[in-house]
C-alpha positions, -999 to +999 in steps of 0.1 A: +443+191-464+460+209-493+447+212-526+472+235-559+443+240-580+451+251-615+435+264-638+443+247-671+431+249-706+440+208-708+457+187-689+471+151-684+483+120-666+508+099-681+520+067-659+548+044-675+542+068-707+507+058-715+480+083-711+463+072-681+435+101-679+430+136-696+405+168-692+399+199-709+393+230-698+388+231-661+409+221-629+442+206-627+444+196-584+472+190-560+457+175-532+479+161-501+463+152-464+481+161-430+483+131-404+458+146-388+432+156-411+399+135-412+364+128-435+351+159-418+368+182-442+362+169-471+330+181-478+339+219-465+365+216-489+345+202-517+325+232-515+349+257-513+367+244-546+337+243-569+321+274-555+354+292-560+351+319-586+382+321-605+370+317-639+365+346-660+329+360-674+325+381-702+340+410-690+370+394-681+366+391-645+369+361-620+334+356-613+322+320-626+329+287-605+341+258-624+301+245-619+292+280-637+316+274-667+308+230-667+346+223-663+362+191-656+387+177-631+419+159-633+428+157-591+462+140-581+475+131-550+504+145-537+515+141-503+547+157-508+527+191-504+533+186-464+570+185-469+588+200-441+618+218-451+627+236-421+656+217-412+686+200-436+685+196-471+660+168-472+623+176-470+604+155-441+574+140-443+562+131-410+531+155-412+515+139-443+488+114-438+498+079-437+488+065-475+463+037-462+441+070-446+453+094-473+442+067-502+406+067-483+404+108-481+417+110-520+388+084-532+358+100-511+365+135-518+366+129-557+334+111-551+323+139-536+336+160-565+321+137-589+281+144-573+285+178-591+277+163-624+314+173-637+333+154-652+362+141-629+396+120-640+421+110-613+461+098-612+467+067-592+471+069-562+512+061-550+519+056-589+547+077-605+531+103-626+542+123-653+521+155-653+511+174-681+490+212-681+485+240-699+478+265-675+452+293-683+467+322-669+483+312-656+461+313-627+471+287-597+457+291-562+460+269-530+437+260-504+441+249-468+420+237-448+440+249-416+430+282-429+399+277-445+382+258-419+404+279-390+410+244-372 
């Protein structure tokens, strides 16, 4: 599992140019699965997000979570974070999660999210998205769960 988290000031999900959801300040995520990745992670990884401390305090310093500063959530799934890109000009996907497993991971770790009392808005799942942030930072940092979890 990958997840881009970004730090954002607002930020948005447009599908066939409606607004389909919005948050405010808070987290703007990435998240893609790996074939192989399974429910196991997702709580590990649920922790490690809203524990992270990469919001500023007073002083200016990354100490607050986005629990410590009542943030909100906009998550979107994106498989192409597994593209493969070592061969040829055209990316491969072969190590992203099939979307049937990858829709189920995406849905239980935003409900997972969502038991922290924050406010959480998704995309839809396998829908074109148009994207829209305003990063506050900009400050953008990525988490793997190969590395985080050292599987």
């Amino acid at each position: 599992m990958k997840i881009v988290i970004q730090r954002v000031k607002s930020a948005a999900v447009k599908i066939g140019g409606k607004q389909y959801s919005s948050i405010n300040v808070g987290y703007l995520l990435l998240i893609g699965f790996s074939y192989s990745d399974d429910e196991d992670i997702l709580l590990p990884m649920a922790k490690k997000l809203l524990e992270l401390r990469i919001n500023e305090d007073s002083q200016g310093k990354m100490n607050l979570s986005i629990i410590d500063i009542g943030g909100e959530i906009l998550s979107v799934s994106q498989f192409t974070l597994y593209a493969d890109c070592k061969k040829g000009r055209r990316p491969s996907f072969t190590n992203a999660c099939p979307s049937d497993k990858a829709s189920q991971l995406y849905d239980k770790f935003n409900d997972i999210l969502k038991e922290s009392g924050l406010k959480v808005e998704t995309g839809l799942f396998q829908a074109f998205m148009e994207v829209e942030l305003i990063n506050d930072g900009p400050v953008t940092v990525i988490l793997d769960s190969d590395i985080i979890l050292k599987r």
